[in-house]
Structure formats: structure tokens, C-alpha cells
N, C-alpha and C positions, 0 to 999 in steps of 0.2 A: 714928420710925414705921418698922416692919418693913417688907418685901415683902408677907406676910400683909394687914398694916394698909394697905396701897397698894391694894391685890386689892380687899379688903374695899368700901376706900372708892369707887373708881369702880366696883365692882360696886351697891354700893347708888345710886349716885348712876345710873347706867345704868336701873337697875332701875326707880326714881322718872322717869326720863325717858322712857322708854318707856312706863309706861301715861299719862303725861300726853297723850304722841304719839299713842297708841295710837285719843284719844277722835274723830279725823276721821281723815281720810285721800284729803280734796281737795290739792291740789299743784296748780303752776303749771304753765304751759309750760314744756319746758326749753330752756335754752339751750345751743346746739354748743359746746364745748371746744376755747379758744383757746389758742396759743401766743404769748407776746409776750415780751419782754426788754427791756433795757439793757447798754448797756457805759460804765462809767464809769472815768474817768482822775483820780486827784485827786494833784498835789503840794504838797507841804508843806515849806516853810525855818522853824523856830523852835529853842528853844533844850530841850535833857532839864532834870530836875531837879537833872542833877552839874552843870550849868552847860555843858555841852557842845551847840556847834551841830550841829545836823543837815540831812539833807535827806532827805523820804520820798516815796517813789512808790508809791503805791497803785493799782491797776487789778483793776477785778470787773465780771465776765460774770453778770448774773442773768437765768436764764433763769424765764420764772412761766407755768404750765397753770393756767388758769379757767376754769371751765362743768361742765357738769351730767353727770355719768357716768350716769343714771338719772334719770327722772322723779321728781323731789324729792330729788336727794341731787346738792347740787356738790361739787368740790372746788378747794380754793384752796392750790397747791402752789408754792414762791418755792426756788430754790436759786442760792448764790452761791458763784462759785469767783475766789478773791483771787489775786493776788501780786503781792508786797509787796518793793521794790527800795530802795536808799539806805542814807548811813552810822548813820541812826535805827537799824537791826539793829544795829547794831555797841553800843549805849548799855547801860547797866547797867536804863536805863528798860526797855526793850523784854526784854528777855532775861526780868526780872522778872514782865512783862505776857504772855508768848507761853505760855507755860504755863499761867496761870487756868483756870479753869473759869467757863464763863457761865453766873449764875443761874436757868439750867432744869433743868426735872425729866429730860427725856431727853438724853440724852448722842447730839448730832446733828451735831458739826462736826470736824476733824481737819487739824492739818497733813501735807502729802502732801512738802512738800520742804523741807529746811532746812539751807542750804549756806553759811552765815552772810552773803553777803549779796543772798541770795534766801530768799523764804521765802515756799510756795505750800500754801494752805487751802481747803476750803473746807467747808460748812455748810450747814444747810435753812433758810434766813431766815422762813420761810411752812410751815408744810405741816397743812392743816384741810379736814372734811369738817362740811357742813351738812346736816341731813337736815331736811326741812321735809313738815309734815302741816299744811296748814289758816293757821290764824294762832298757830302755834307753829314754832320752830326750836330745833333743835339742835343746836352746833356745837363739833367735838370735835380736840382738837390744837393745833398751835403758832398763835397767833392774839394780834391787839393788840385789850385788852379799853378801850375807848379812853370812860372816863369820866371827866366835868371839863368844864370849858367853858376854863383856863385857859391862855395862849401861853407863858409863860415861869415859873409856876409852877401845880400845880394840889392841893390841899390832899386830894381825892377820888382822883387819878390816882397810888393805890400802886402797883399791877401795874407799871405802864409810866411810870416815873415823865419829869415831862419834864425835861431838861437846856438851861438858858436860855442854851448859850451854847456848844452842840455845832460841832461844824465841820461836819457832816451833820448837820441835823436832822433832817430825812426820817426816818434812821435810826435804826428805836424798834424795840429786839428784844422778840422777842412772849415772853408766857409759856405753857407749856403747860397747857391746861385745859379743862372742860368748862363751857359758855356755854348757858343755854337762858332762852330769850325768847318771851315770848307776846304778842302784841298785841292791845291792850285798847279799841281804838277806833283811830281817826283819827290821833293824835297823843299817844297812851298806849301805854305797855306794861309790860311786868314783866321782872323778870331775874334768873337765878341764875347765880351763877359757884363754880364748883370747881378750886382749882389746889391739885396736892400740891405740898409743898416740896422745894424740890432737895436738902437739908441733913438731909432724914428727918426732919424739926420737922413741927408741927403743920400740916396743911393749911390752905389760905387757902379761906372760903367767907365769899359777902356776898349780898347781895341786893339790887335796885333800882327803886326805880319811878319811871317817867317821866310825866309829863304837862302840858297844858298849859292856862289857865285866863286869861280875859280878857287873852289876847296874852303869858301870862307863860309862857313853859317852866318846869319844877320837877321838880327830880330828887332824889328820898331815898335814901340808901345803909345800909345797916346790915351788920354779919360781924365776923369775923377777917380781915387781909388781911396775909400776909409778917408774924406776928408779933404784930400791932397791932389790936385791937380799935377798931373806926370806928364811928361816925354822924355823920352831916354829910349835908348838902343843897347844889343849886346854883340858883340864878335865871338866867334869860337875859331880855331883852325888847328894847324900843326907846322912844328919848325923843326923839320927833321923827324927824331920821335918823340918829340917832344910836345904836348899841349897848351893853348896859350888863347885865356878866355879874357874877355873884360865887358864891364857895364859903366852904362853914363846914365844917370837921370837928371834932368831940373824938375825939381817939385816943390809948388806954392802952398800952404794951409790957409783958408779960406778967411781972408782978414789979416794976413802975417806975412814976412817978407819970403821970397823965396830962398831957395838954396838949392847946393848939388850934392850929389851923392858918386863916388866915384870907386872901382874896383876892377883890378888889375891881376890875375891870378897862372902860373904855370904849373902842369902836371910831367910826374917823370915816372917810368918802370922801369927798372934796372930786370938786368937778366936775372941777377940772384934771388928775385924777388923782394926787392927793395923796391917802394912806391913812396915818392914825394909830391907834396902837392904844398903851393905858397900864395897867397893872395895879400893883396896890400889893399886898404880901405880908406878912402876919406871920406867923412860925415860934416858935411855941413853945416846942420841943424843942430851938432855936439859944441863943447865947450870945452875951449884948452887950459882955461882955469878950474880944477875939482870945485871950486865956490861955485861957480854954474851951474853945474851937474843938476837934470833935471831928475834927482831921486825920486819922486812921485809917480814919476811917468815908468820907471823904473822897476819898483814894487807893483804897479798895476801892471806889468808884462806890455806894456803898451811900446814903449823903449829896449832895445838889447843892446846899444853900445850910447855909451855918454860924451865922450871927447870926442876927437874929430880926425884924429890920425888912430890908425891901427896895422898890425900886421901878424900874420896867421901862416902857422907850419902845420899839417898834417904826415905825418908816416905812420906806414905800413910796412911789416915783413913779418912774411912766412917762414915763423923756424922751421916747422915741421909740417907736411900735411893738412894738419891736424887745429896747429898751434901757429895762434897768429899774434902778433902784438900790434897796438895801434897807440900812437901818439897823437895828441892836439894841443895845441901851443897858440896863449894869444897875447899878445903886445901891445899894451895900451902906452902909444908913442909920446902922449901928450904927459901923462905924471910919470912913466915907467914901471907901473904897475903890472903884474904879467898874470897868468893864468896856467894850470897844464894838467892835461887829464889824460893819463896814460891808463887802458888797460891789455889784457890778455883774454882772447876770446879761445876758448877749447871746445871743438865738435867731438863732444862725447858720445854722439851717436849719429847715426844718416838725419833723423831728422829732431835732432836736439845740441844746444851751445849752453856751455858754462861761462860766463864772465865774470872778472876778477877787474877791477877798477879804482885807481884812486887820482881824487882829482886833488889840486895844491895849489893854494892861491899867496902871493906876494904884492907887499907895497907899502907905503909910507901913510903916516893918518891920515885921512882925508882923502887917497885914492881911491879909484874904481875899484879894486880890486883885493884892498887890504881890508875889507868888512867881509866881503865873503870867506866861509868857512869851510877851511877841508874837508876833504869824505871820504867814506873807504865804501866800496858798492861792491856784493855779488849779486850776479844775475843768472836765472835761468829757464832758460825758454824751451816748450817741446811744440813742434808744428803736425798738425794732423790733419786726416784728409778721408 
């Protein structure tokens, strides 16, 4: 896709969203434009893929404005500024990884210092304006377009796909696009999504409806997305006290055969504060022979599961207050290969958490799972305002 064809398309797609907006032009109150942040510390001991140990120090200041510049028009601005300490600089991993480019259409982040064993960046993790007329919204920029009901897999969740087994989950970089949503009742609405491709390929456009029907949530999806031609749906509801999600997609890549993507998931609170949560996953597009495995796809973050069966435990409990532990458990069905990242979060203060973490990976040569490398992770975040 040209520059031209870039013009072209959010001019048209502008165009269409504006006389949609166009048709009210009631607005809410607004709300004053805050300032808040975080400062986070994360250390990391594990091992690169030459087999070499390491040790990384990560530390990022995000500073985030939210509220309303105008009566109907907020904005939601996240900017992070890293650097990045330990002998991990020094690896053939990182030297490899520090150059990429992140799968967006705007080119928004940059290293500012690289001394080899310093190295200081930073980027707009956020930066989107919503313009709201009535029961319609608009919203234009870097944004998590956050569709799926799924924790550790979600068959609907292209844009922002999830990774079942990140060291910061929290952190889901947004795509840049344009999002407009109408709401259709109570607990309905509609939605169109436009994101060009970073790659100058074909734009990603889908469509969705939400709603809800004798206690059941239901969401349809239809488009292009990164590629991939989708249709699929999701269910949410309750069985007793119990939660009980699932997703279906068929998705074609343009030239290649199709396949499904499927996930079945139940959530539980115990009184003692005991929380469970289980999802079971099929992948289509995966291979149940490890000789398949599309490692490449892999390494470029393009791919998060390679086989085609899986299955996924989370727990939570509250020992104290204070003190919580959390488990994640993943089951690659096809070699038997497993995964598990247990840690301990401690609220050390009102508005500061210590984490303690270690994740532990098994399997046999040639699994998913038996390349990746332990780790031992503290973390620690303070939020301000």
C-alpha cells in the first residue's frame, strides 16, 4: 500500500465516520485532565538462546494524561521512557532484538542512549483521541482494541494477541487505528475497526457486534485482520457461580488454506479466596508434530503457541490482605511439554507491589517448551498521581 493508498484509506474511513457522528451531537460531561504514572523496576536472572547466563535490569517511568480536552473529545496519552542495565546487552539475543521494529503503522519510539551496557529508549505506549457525539464514539491512534473473552489464549484477539506466558502481562502494545462504536442499547453495540499495516500490506478492517440475550453475552466478528480473513464469535455467561467463556474463529491467510481456532474456558471464586480459572485451546494453524513447528514465526513474536492442542490453569489466593500468590500453568497437549510461572505479589504500600516470580519450563528435545529457559523475576512498581 502506497502513501497515496494510506491518505486514501483513513480519508475515506474519516469521511464515513464523521457523517455517522455527524447525526447528534449531545456529549457528556467532561471530565478534567489528569496526570498519573508509574515507575517500574523489573529484574531478570535467566539464560539467552546461545546458552549464556544473564542478568537484566529494566526500569520505566510512564507517565499517562487522561480526560477530556473539550466537551466530547478525551484524550488517552501513555508515554514510556526505559533503561535497560545488565550483562543481557551484552548477548547476541538482545543486540539481534534492539533494532526491530514494532509492529505499528507509526514509527513512535527510539533509542536515545546505547553505551553497551546501557541502553535508554523510549516510546508512546498510548496515545488516542476519542471524539464522542450521542451514543457513538470515535477513537483515533495507538489503542488496545481488546476483543475475546480469552486469559491465556484468545482465537478473536488478532490485533493484540495474548501471550500466555509473558513476564509482564499487563503489557499489550496497542495497534494503531481507527475504532468507532455505536451503542445499540443497554448492553449492545456495534463496532468498526481500521488499522493500516505497518508492512504497506493490506489494511486490517473487521466489524463487531456485541450483545446480550437471556444472561448470555455474544459477540460476532467478521473482516480482514493482519492478513487473515476471520469470522468467529464468543459466549460469556454463568452456571450457577460459576463462569463459562468460549471462542470460535475460521480464519483464511491470503493464498493458504483455512483453519479454526477454538477456546473453551471456566472461571471459579471460592469463599476462602481461592480463584480458578481453565481454558482449553485448539489451534489449527499449529502442528502436532515438534518437526513443524513454525520456529520463525516464533522468534519474530508473530506466533505464541506452535501445536494445536493446549491447555491452561490459572490460580489465585489471597493469603493475607496484603499477600497474594498467583499461578499460570500451560499444557502443550501435542509433545507434553508444560510451562509454569508462579509468583507472589506484596502490596507494600497503598500505592506500591513487590513481585517475587519464577517461571519453570519442561520437555523432551525438540518440544515447545524444552528450549525455553528458567527465570527468577523481582518486580517493583510504585503508581502516582
Amino acid at each position: 500500500m502506497t502513501l497515496r493508498d494510506r491518505s486514501r484509506c483513513w480519508g475515506a474511513t474519516a469521511l464515513a465516520v464523521g457523517l455517522a457522528l455527524g447525526a447528534t451531537a449531545s456529549v457528556a460531561q467532561p471530565q478534567p485532565l489528569e496526570l498519573t504514572g508509574s515507575l517500574k523496576s523489573v529484574y531478570l536472572r535467566s539464560r539467552a538462546s546461545t546458552g549464556e547466563d544473564f542478568a537484566l535490569s529494566l526500569n520505566r517511568l510512564r507517565v499517562e494524561a487522561k480526560g477530556d480536552l473539550a466537551p466530547g473529545l478525551a484524550l488517552d496519552l501513555q508515554y514510556d521512557n526505559e533503561v535497560l542495565l545488565g550483562s543481557y546487552l551484552d548477548t547476541a539475543e538482545f543486540r539481534a532484538a534492539k533494532d526491530s521494529v514494532a509492529p505499528q503503522y507509526w514509527r513512535a519510539d527510539a533509542n536515545y542512549i546505547e553505551r553497551g551496557d546501557v541502553v535508554g529508549r523510549h516510546r508512546l505506549y498510548r496515545a488516542s483521541v476519542t471524539l464522542t457525539r450521542g451514543e457513538v464514539d470515535l477513537k483515533l491512534g495507538r489503542q488496545r482494541i481488546a476483543w475475546g473473552t480469552g486469559r491465556f489464549w484468545s482465537p478473536l484477539d488478532i490485533l493484540n494477541p495474548v501471550n500466555p506466558l509473558a513476564l509482564e502481562r499487563e503489557q499489550r502494545f496497542g495497534v494503531d487505528a481507527a475504532l468507532l462504536e455505536a451503542k445499540l442499547g443497554p448492553l449492545s453495540r456495534a463496532s468498526l475497526v481500521v488499522a493500516p499495516a505497518p508492512d504497506r500490506g493490506s489494511a486490517s478492517r473487521a466489524v463487531q457486534w456485541h450483545g446480550n440475550a437471556a444472561g448470555v453475552d455474544t459477540s460476532l466478528v467478521a473482516g480482514r485482520l493482519l492478513g487473515l480473513d476471520i469470522v468467529g464469535m464468543d459466549l460469556a455467561s454463568q452456571i450457577g457461580d460459576a463462569g463459562i467463556r468460549s471462542e470460535a474463529a475460521r480464519l483464511r491467510p491470503l493464498g493458504g488454506p483455512a483453519f479454526n481456532r477454538l477456546m473453551v474456558g471456566a472461571d471459579y471464586a471460592f469463599a476462602n479466596g481461592l480463584t480458578l480459572s481453565a481454558e482449553l485451546y485448539y489451534n489449527g494453524a499449529g502442528s502436532r508434530d515438534p518437526a513443524g513447528y513454525d520456529l520463525a514465526g516464533q522468534r519474530s513474536g508473530r506466533l505464541t503457541s506452535l501445536a494445536t492442542r493446549y491447555a491452561g490453569l490459572f490460580a489465585s489466593y489471597e493469603i493475607t490482605p496484603l499477600l497474594k500468590w498467583m499461578l499460570y500453568a500451560v499444557l502443550n497437549a501435542d509433545d507434553r511439554s508444560h510451562a509454569v510461572d508462579s509468583r507472589l505479589v506484596w502490596s507494600i504500600g497503598p500505592a506500591a507491589e513487590l513481585t517475587f516470580g519464577v517461571q519453570h519450563f519442561t520437555g523432551t528435545v525438540g518440544s515447545e517448551f524444552a528450549a525455553s529457559p528458567n527465570a527468577v523475576q523481582v518486580q517493583l512498581q510504585w503508581f502516582f498521581k
